[in-house]
N, C-alpha and C positions, 0 to 999 in steps of 0.2 A: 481300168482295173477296178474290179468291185471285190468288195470287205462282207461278209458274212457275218450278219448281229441276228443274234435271236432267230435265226432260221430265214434269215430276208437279207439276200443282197440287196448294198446299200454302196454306191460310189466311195473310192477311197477319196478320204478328206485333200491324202498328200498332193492327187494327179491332179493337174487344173481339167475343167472342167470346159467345154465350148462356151464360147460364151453366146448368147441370145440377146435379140432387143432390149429386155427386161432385166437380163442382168449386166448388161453394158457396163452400168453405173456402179453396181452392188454386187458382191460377189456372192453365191448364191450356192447351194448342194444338193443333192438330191436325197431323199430320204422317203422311204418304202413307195418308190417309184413316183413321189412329186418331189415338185421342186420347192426348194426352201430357199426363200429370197429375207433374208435378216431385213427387220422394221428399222425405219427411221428413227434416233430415238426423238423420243420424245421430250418437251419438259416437266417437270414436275410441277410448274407456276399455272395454274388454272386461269386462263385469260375467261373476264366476265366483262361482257356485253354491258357497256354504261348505263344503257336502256332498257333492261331487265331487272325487275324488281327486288330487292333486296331480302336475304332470307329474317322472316318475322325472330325476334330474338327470346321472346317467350310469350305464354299467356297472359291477358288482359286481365287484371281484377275482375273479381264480382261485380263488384257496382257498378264497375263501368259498362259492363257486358250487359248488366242487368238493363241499364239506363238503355245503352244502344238499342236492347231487345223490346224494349217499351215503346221508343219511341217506332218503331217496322225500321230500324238502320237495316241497309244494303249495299251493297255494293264496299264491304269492307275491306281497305288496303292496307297492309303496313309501311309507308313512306320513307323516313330513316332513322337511326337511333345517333343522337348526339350527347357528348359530354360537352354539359352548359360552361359557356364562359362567360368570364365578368361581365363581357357586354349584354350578356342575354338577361341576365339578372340585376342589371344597373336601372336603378330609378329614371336617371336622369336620361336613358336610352329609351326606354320603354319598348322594348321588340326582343321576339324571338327570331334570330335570322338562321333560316329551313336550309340545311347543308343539301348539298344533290339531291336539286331541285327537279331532277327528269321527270322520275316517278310523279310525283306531284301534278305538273305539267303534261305529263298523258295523260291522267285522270281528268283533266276541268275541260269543260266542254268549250267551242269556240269562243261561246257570247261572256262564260268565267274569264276566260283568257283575256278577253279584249279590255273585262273590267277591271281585273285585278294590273292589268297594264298601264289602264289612265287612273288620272290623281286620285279618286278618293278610294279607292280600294274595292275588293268583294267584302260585304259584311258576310263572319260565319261563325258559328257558334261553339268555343270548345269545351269537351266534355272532360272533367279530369280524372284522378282513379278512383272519387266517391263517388263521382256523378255528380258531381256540381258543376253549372255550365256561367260560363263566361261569353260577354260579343264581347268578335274581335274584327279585327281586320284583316285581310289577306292581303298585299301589295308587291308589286314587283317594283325594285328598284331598279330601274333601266342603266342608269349609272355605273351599278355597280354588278349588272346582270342576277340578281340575289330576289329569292321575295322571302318575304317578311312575317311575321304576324304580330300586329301591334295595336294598341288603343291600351286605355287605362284599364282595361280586363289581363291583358297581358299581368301587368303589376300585382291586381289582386289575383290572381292565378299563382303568383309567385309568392306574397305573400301568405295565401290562406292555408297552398302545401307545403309550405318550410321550406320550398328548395335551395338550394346552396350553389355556387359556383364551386366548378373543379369539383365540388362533391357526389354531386347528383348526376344522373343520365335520362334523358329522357327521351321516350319511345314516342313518335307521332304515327297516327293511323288515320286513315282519312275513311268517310260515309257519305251517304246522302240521307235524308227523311226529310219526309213533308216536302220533298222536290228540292231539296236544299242541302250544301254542306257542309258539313259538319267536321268537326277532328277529335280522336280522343286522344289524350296525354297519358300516359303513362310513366312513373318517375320511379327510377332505380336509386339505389343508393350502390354508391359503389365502394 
């Protein structure tokens, strides 16, 4: 039995319909001579891929951009934004420990990988939002599956921009120049 809308027979909703392979499962209508087969719904919760880059959270300072741009930086990544905690800012710790580490870890090439693996670390240089550069360390803790960034640059790094624990957030972006890499910091206040 067909309903008349707008000048186009269209199946009545009431009468069941045959059913087809396709709509075995889902019950289905016709409508100006196709078939309407209702979507699965969906969820609303956007599943992200661990292994896909995290979205950049804003723009880089001046100076740091400036610095990056002096030096021929390339290959700029934003890796991830953390709200520091005590440990990251405690003297007597001296490190920065890098939250989801993937990002990071696609980025370094095999022979970074292998060094930042064994004991003494990758030496690399970070840049922070005036452009003042710090060595530091790169390390993975095997232990604790985590890497790092540590040496007494870390400290003055923390000292020199005021950072705070619980206060401050900061954004890590990784580079290369001069065949080398590099990280720039970035520090929010929140």
């Amino acid at each position: 039995m067909m309903v008349r809308l707008f000048g186009v027979d269209i199946p009545n909703p009431n009468v069941k319909l045959e059913e087809t392979e396709r709509t075995k499962k889902r019950k289905s209508t016709r409508l100006f001579g196709q078939e309407i087969v209702p979507q699965r719904r969906k969820s609303d919760i956007k599943k992200i891929r661990s292994s896909s880059p995290p979205s950049p959270p804003s723009m880089l300072p001046f100076p740091l951009m400036e610095t990056i741009h002096e030096m021929e930086g390339k290959d700029l990544i934003f890796v991830v934004q953390k709200i520091l905690k005590r440990s990251d800012t405690d003297p007597g710790l001296n490190r920065f420990l890098v939250p989801n580490n993937e990002v990071l870890w696609g980025f370094l090439s095999e022979a970074e990988k292998a060094v930042v693996e064994g004991g003494n670390g990758l030496g690399v240089v970070v840049v922070d939002p005036r452009g003042g550069m710090y060595d530091m360390k790169l390390k993975k803790w095997m232990s604790m599956n985590k890497i790092v960034l540590n040496s007494s640059g870390w400290q003055k790094f923390v000292k020199d921009n005021g950072v705070k624990a619980e206060d401050d957030s900061v954004e890590l972006w990784s580079f290369r120049a001069f065949s080398k890499l590099y990280f720039g910091m970035n520090i929010e206040e929140r």
